[in-house]
MARBAKOL-560707 format. One record per atom (N, C-alpha, C, O): residue in three letters; atom name; x, y, z. Coordinates in nm, 2 decimals, decimal comma. Layout:
# MARBAKOL-560707
rest | atom | east | north | up
Ala | CA | X | Y | Z
...
***
This chain:
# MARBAKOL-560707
rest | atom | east | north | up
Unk | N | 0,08 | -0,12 | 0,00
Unk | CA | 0,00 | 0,00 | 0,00
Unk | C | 0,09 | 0,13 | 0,00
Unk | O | 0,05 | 0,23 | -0,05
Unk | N | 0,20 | 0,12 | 0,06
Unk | CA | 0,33 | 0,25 | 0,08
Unk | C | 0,30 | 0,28 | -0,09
Unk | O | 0,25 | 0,38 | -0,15
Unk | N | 0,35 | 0,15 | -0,13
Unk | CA | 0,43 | 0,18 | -0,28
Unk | C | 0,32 | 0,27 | -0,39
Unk | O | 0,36 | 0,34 | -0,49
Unk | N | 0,17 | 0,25 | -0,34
Unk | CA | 0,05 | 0,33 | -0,43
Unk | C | 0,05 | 0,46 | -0,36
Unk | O | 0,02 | 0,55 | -0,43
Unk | N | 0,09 | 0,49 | -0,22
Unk | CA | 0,07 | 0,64 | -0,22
Unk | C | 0,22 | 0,68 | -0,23
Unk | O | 0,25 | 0,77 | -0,15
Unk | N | 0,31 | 0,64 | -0,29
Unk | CA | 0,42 | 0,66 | -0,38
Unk | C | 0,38 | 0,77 | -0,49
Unk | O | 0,39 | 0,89 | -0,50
Unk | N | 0,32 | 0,62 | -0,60
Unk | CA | 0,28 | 0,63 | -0,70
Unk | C | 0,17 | 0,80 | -0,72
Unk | O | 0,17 | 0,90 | -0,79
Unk | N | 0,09 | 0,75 | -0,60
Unk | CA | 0,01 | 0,87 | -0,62
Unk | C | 0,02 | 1,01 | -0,60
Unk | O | -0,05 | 1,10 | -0,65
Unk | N | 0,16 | 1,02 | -0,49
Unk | CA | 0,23 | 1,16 | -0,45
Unk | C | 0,28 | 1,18 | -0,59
Unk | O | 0,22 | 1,27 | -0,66
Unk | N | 0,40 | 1,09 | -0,66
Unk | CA | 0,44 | 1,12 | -0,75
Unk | C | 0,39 | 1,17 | -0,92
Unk | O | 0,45 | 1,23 | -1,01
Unk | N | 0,24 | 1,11 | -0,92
Unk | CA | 0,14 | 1,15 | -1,02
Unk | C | 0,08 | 1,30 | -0,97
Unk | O | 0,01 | 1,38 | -1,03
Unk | N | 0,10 | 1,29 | -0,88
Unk | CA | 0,02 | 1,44 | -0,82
Unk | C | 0,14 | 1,56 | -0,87
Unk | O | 0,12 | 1,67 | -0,92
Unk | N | 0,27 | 1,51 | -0,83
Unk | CA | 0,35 | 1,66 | -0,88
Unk | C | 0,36 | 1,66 | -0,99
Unk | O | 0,37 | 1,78 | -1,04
Unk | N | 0,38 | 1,53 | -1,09
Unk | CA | 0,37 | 1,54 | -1,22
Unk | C | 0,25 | 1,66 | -1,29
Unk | O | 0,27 | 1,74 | -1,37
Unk | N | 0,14 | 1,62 | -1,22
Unk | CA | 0,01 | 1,68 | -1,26
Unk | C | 0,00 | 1,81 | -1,24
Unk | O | -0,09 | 1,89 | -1,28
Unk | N | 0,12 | 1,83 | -1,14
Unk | CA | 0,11 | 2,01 | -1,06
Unk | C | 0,20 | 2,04 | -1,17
Unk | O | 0,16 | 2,11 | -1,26
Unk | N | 0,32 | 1,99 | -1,18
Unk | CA | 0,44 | 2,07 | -1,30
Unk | C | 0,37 | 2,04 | -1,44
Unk | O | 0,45 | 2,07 | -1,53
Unk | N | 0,26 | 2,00 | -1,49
Unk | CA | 0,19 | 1,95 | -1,62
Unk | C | 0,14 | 2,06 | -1,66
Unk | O | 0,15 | 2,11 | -1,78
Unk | N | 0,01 | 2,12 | -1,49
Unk | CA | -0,04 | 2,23 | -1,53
Unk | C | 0,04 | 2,37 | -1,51
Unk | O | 0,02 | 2,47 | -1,57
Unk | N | 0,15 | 2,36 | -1,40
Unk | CA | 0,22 | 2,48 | -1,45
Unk | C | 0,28 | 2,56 | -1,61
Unk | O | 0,28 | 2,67 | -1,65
Unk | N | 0,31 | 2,43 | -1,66
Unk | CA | 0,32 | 2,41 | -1,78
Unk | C | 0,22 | 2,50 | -1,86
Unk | O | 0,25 | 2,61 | -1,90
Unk | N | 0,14 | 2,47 | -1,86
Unk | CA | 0,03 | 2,48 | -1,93
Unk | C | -0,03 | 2,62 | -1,83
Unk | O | -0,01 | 2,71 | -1,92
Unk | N | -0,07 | 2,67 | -1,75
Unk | CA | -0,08 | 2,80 | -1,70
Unk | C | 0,07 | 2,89 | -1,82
Unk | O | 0,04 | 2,98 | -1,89
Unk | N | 0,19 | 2,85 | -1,81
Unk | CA | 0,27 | 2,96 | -1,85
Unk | C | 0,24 | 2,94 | -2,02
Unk | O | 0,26 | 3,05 | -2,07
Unk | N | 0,21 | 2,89 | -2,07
Unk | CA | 0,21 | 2,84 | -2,21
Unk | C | 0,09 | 2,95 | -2,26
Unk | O | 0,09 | 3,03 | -2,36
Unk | N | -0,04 | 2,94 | -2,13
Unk | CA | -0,14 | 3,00 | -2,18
Unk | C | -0,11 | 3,16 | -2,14
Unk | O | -0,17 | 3,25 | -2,20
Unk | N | -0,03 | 3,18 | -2,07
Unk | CA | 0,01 | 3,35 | -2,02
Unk | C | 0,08 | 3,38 | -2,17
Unk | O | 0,04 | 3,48 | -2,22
Unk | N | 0,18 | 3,31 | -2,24
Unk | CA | 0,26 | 3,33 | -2,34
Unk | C | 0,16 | 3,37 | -2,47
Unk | O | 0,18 | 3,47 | -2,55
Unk | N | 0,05 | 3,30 | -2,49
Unk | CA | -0,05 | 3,28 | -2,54
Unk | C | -0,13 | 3,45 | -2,56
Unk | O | -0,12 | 3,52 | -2,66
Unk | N | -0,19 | 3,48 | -2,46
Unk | CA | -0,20 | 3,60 | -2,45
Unk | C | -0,15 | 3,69 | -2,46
Unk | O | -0,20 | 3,78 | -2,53
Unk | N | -0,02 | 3,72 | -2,41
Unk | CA | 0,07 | 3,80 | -2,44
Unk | C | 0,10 | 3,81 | -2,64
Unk | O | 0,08 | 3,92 | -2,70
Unk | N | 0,14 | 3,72 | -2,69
Unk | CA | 0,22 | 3,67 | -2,82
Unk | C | 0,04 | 3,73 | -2,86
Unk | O | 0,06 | 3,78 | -2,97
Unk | N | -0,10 | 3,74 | -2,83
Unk | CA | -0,20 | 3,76 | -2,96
Unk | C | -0,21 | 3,89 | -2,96
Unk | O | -0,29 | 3,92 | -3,04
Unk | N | -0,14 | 3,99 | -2,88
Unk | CA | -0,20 | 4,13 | -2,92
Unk | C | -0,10 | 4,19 | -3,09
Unk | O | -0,12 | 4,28 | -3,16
Unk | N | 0,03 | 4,07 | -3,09
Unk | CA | 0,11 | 4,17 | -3,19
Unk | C | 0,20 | 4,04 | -3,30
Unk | O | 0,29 | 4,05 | -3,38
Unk | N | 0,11 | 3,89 | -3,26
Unk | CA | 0,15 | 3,80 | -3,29
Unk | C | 0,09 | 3,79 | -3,46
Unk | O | -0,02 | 3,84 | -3,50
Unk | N | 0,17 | 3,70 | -3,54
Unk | CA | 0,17 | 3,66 | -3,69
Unk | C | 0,09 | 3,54 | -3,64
Unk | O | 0,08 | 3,51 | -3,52
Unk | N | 0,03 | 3,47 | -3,80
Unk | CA | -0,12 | 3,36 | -3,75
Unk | C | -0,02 | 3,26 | -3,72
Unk | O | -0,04 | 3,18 | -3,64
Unk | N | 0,14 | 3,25 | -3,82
Unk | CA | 0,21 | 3,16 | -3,78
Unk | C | 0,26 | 3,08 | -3,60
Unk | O | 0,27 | 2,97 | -3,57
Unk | N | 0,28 | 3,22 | -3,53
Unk | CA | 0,33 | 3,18 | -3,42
Unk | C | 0,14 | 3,18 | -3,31
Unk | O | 0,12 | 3,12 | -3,21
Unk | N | 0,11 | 3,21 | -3,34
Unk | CA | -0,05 | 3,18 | -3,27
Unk | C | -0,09 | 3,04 | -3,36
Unk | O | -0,20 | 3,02 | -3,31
Unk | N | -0,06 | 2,97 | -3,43
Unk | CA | -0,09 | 2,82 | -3,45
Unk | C | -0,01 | 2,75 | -3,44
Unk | O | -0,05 | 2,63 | -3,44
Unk | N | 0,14 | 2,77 | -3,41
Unk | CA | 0,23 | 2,71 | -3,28
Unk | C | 0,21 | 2,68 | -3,20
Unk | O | 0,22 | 2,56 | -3,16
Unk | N | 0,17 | 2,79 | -3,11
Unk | CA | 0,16 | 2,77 | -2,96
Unk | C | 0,01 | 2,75 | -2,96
Unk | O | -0,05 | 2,78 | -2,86
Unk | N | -0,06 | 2,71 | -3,05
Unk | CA | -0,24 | 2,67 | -3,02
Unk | C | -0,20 | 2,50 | -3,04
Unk | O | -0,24 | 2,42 | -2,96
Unk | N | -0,15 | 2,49 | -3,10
Unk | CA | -0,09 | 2,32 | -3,17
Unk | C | -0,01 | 2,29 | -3,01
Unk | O | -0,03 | 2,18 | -2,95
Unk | N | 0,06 | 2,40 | -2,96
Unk | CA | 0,13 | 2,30 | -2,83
Unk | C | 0,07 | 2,29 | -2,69
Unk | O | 0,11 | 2,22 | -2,59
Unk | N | -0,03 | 2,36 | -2,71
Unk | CA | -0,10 | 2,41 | -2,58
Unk | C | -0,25 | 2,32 | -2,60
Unk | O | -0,31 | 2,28 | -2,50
Unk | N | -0,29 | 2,30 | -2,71
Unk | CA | -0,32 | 2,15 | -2,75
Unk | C | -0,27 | 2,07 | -2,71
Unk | O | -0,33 | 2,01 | -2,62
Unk | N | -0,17 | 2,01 | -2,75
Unk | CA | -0,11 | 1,87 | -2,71
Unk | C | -0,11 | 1,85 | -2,56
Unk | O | -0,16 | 1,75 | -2,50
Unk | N | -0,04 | 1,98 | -2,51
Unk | CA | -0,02 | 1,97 | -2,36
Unk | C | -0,15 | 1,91 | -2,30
Unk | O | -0,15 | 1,79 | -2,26
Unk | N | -0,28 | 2,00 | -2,28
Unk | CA | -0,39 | 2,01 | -2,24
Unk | C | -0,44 | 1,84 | -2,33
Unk | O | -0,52 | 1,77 | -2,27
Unk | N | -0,41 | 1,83 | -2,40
Unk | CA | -0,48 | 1,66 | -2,44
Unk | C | -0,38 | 1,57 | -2,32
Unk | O | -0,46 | 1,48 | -2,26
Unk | N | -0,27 | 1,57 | -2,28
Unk | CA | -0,19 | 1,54 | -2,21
Unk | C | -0,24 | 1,53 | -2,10
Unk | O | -0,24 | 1,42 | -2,04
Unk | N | -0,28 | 1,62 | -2,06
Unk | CA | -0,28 | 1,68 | -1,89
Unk | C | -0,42 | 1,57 | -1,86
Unk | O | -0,44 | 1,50 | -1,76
Unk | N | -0,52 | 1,59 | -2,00
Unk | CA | -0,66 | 1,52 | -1,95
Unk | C | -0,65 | 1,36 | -1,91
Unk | O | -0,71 | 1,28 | -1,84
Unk | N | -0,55 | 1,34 | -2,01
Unk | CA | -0,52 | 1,18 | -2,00
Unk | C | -0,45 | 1,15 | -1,87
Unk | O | -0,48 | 1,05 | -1,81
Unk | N | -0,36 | 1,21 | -1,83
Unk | CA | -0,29 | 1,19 | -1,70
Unk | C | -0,39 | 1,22 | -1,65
Unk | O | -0,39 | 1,12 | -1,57
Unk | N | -0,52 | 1,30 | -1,60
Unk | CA | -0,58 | 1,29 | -1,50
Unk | C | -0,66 | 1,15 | -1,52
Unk | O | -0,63 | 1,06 | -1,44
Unk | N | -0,74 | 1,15 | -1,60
Unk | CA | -0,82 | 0,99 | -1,63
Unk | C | -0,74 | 0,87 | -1,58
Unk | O | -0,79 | 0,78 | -1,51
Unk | N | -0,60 | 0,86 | -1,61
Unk | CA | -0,48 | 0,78 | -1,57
Unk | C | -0,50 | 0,74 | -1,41
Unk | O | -0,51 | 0,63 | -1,35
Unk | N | -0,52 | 0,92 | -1,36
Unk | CA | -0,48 | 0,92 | -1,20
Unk | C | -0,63 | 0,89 | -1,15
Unk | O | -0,63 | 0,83 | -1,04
Unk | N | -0,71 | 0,90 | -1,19
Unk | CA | -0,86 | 0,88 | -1,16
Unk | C | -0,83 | 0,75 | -1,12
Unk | O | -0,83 | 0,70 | -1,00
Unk | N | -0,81 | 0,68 | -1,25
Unk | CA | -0,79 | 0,53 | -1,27
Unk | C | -0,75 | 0,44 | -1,14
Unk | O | -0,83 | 0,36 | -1,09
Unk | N | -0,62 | 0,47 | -1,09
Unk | CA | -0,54 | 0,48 | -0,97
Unk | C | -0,59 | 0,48 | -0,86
Unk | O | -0,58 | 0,39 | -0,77
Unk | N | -0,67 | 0,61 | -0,86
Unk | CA | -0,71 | 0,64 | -0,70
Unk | C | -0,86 | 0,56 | -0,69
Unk | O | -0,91 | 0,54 | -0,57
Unk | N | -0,94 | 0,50 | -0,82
Unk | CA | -1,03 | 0,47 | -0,80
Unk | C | -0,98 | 0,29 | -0,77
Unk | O | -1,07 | 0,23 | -0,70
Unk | N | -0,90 | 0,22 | -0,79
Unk | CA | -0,84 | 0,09 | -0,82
Unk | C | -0,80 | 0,05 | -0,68
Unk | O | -0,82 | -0,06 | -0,62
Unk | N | -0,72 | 0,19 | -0,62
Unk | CA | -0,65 | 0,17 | -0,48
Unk | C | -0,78 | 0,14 | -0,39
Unk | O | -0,81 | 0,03 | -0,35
Unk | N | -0,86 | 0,28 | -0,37
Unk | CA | -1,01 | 0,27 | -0,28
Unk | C | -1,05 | 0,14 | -0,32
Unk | O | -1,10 | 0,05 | -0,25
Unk | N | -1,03 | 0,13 | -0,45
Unk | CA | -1,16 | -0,01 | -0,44
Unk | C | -1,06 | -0,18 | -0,35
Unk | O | -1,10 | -0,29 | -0,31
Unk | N | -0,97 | -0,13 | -0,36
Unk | CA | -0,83 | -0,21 | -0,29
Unk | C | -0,87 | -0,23 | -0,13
Unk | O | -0,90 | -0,33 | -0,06
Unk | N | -0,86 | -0,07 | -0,10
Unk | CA | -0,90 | -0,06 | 0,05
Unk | C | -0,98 | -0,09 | 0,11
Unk | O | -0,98 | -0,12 | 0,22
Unk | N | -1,10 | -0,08 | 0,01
Unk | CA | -1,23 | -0,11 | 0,08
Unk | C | -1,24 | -0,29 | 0,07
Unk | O | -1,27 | -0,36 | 0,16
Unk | N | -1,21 | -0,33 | -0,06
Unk | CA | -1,21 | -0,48 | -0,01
Unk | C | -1,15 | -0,56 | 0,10
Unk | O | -1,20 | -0,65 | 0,16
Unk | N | -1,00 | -0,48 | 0,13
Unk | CA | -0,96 | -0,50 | 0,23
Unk | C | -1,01 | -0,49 | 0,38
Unk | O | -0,97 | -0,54 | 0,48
Unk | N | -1,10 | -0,41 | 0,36
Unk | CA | -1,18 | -0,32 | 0,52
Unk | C | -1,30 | -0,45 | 0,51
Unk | O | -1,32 | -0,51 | 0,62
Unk | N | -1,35 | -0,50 | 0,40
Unk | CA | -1,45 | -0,59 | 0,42
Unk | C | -1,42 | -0,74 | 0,46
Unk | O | -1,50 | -0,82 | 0,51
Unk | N | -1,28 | -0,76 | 0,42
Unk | CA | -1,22 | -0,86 | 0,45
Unk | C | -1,21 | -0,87 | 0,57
Unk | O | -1,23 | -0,98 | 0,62
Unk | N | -1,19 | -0,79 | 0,64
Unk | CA | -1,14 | -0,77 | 0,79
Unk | C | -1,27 | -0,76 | 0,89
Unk | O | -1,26 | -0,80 | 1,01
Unk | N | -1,38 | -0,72 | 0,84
Unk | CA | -1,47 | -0,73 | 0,90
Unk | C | -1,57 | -0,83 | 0,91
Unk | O | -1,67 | -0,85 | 0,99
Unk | N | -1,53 | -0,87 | 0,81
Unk | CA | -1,61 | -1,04 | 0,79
Unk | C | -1,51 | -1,13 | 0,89
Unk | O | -1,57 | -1,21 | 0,96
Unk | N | -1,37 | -1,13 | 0,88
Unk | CA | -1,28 | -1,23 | 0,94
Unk | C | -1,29 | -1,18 | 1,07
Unk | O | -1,29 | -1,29 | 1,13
Unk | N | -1,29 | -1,11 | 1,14
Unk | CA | -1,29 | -1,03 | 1,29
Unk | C | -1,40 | -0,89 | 1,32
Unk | O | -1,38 | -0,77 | 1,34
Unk | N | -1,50 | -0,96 | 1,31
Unk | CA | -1,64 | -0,86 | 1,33
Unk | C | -1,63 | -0,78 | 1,50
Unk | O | -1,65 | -0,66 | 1,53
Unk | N | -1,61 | -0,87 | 1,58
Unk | CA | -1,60 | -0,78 | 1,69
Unk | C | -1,46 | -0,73 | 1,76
Unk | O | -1,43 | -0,70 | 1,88
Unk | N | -1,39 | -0,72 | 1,65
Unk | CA | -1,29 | -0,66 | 1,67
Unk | C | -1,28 | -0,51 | 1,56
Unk | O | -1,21 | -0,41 | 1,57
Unk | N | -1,34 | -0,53 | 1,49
Unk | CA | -1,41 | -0,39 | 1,38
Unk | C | -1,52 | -0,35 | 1,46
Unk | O | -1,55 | -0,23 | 1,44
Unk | N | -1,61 | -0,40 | 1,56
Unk | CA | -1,68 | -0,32 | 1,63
Unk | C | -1,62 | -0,21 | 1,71
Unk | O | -1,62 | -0,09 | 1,72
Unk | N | -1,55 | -0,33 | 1,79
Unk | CA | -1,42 | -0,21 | 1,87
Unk | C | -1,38 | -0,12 | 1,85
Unk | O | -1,38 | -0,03 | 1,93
Unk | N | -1,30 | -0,10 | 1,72
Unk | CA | -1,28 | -0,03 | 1,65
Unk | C | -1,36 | 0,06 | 1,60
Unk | O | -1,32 | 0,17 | 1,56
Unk | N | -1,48 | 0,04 | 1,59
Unk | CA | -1,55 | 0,17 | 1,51
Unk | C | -1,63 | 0,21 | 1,64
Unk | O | -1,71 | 0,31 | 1,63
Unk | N | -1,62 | 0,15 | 1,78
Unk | CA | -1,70 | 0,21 | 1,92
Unk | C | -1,58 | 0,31 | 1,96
Unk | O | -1,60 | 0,42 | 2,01
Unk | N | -1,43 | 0,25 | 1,93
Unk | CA | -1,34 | 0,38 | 1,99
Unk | C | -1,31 | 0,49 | 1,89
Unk | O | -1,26 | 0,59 | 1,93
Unk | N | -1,34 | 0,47 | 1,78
Unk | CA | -1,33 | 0,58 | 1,70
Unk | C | -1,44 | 0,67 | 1,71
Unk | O | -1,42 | 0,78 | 1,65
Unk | N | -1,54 | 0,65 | 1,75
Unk | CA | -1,70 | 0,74 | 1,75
Unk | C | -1,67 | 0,78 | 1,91
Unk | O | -1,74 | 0,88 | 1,94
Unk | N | -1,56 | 0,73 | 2,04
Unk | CA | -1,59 | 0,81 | 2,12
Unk | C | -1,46 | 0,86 | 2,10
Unk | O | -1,46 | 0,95 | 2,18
Unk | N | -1,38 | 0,86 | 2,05
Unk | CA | -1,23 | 0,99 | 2,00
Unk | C | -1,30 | 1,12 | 1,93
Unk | O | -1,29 | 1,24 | 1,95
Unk | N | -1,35 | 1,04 | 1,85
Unk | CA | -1,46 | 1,13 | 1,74
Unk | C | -1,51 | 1,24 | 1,83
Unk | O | -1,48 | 1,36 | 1,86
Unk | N | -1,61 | 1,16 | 1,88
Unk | CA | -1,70 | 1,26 | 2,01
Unk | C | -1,63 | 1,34 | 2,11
Unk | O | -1,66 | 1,46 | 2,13
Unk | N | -1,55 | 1,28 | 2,18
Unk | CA | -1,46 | 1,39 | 2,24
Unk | C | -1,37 | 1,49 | 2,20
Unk | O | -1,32 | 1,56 | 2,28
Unk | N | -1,35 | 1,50 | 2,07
Unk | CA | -1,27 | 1,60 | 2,00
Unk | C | -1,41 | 1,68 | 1,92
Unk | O | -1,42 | 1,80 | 1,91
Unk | N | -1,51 | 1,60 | 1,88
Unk | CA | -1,62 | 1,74 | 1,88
Unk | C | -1,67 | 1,79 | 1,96
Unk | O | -1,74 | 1,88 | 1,93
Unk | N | -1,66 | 1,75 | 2,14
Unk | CA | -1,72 | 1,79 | 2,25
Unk | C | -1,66 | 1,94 | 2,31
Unk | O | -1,69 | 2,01 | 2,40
Unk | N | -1,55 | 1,94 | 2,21
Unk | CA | -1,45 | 2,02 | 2,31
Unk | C | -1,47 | 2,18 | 2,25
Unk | O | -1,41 | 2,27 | 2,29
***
């Protein structure tokens, strides 16, 4: 389980430096159309395309991931409560009075 929130820290900065990317691409963007030729405004529309097709796929990717892992976890949580039921009671009676006493306060 370490090794998926690895994975998942490391898809998340990818996804932060993807869209930095892509924020400065689109500042360049603006800037370059008040005095730009059609040539260099269908450059940077062509790469700010690609990027942005990019960026959607890595998210769908990361969706993918985080939906695969939960569905990991939760099998696992069901597993555990079918194999040790009153030991998941326990567990969920001390967590509702931790719970309770930190909203009491």
């Amino acid at each position: 389980m370490a090794e998926n929130s690895v994975q998942i820290s490391l898809g998340r900065a990818k996804i932060n430096e993807d869209l930095r990317v892509l924020a400065s691409d689109t500042q360049e963007l603006l800037r370059l159309t008040a005095s730009a030729t059609g040539e260099q405004l269908d450059g940077l529309r062509t790469r700010l395309s690609g990027r942005l097709g990019a960026l959607k796929n890595k998210a769908v990717e990361a969706k993918g991931v985080t939906h695969a892992n939960a569905s990991a976890l939760a099998g696992n949580a069901d597993d555990y409560v079918r194999q040790k039921p009153w030991q998941a009671l326990g567990l969920g009676v001390a967590a509702g009075i931790v719970l309770g006493a930190l909203l009491a306060r």
